[in-house]
C-alpha positions in Angstrom: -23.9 -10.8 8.1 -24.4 -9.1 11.1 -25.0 -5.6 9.8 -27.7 -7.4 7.4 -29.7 -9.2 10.5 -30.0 -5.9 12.2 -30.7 -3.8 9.3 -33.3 -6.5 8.6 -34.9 -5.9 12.1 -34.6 -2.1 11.6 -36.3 -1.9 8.2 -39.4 -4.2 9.7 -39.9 -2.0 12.5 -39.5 1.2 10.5 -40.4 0.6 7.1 -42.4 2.8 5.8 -40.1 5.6 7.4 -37.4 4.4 6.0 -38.9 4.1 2.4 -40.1 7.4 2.5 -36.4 9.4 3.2 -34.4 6.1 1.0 -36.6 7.4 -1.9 -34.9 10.9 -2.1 -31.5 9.3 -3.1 -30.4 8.8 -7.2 -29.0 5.3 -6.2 -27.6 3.2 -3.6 -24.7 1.0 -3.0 -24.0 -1.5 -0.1 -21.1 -3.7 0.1 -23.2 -6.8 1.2 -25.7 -8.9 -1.4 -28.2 -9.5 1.8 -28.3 -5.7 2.5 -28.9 -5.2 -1.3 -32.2 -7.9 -1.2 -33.0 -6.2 2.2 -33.3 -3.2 0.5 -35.2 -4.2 -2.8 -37.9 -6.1 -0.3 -38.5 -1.9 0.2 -39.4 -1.5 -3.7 -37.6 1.7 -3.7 -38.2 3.4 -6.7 -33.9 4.2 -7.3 -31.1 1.4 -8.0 -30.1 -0.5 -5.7 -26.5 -2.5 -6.2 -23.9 -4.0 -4.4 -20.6 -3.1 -5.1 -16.9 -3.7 -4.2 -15.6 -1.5 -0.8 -15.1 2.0 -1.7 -11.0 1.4 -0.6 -11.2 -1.1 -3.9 -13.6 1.0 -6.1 -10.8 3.5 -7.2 -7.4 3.4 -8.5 -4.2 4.6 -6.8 -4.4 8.1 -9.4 -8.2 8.5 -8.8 -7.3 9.2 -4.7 -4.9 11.2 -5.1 -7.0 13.5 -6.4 -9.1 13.4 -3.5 -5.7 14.2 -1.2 -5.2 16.6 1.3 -2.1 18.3 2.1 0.2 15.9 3.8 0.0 16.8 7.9 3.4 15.2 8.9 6.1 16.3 6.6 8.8 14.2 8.1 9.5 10.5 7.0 7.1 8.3 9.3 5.0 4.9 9.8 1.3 4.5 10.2 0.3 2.4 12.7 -3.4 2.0 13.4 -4.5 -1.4 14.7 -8.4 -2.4 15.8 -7.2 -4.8 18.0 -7.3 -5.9 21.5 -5.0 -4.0 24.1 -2.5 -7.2 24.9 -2.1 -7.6 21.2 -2.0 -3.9 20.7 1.3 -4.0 22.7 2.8 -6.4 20.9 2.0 -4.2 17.4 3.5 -1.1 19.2 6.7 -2.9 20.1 6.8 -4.4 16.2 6.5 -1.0 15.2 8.8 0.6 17.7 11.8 -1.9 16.1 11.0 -1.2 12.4 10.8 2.8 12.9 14.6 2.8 14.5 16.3 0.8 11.9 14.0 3.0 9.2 14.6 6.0 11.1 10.9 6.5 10.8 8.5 8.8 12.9 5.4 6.5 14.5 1.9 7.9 13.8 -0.6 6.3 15.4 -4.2 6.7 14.4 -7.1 5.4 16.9 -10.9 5.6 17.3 -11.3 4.6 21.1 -13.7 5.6 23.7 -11.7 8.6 25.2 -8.8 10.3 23.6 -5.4 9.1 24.8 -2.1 8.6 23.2 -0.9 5.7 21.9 2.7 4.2 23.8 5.4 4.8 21.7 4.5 7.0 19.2 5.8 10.5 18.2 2.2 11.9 17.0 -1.1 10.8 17.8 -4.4 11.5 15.7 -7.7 10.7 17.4 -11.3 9.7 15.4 -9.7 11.4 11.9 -11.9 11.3 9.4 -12.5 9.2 6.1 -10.0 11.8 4.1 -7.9 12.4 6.7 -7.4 8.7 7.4 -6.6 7.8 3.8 -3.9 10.4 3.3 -1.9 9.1 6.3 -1.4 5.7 4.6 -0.9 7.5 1.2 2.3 9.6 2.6 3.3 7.0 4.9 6.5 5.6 4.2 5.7 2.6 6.1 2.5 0.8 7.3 1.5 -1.3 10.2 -1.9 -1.7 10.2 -4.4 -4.6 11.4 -8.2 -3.1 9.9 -9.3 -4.1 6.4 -9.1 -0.4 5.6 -5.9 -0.1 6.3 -4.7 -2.9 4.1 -6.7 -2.6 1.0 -5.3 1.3 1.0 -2.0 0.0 1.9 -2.2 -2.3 -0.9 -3.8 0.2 -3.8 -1.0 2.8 -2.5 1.6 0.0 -3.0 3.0 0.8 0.5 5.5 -1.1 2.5 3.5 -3.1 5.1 
């Protein structure tokens, strides 16, 4: 809802801009309704719809097709959590327990303000991108994650989580 009250006081203030470069697109999808109404108000002359998140939109078969090369070839864990440092801590000594008695590799993923390695994990990737972040939950052999993204993949990969 958020996202929609700001995008609402972006498109007043630069509508006709905004119109103008929207236009050049086939379609659109959003993920919200209000963003989707937001963006009819503009009467572009394209679809506009709102549609599930792209982690839901495609089958388990349909992203692998998409996959890159696996980057760790050992066994390992995901762990990628968006949440605060304190509970952070407690995630990294969760994960810590359940990659010994796995005999599991930790990979930790994390977007922060400055690169830095996450405690307690063998391999650290920093700010990966969209593809890159997928195929670590695809190979993983185990999960810990706390973002929405993380889940639905680890769900629609039927991983251990």
């Amino acid at each position: 809802m958020l996202l929609a009250l700001v995008w609402n006081r972006y498109l007043t203030v630069k509508k006709n801009g905004n119109k103008k470069y929207l236009s050049k697109y086939n379609s659109i999808s959003v993920r919200e309704k209000q963003a989707e109404i937001l963006l009819k108000k503009l009467q572009l002359p394209i679809d506009v719809r709102t549609v599930l998140d792209p982690t839901l939109l495609l089958s388990k078969e349909i992203w692998n097709l998409y996959a890159l090369k696996r980057l760790v070839d050992e066994p390992y864990m995901i762990l990628y959590s968006v949440e605060t440092k304190d509970q952070n801590k407690l995630i990294t000594q969760m994960a810590k327990k359940i990659a010994k008695v796995k005999k599991l590799k930790i990979v930790g993923i994390y977007y922060g303000g400055r690169q830095q390695r996450i405690e307690g994990t063998d391999k650290n990737f920093f700010r990966v991108t969209p593809s890159v972040f997928f195929i670590f939950i695809l190979y993983a052999d185990y999960c810990i994650v706390s973002s929405f993204h993380g889940t639905a993949f680890s769900i629609n990969f039927q991983k251990t989580f």
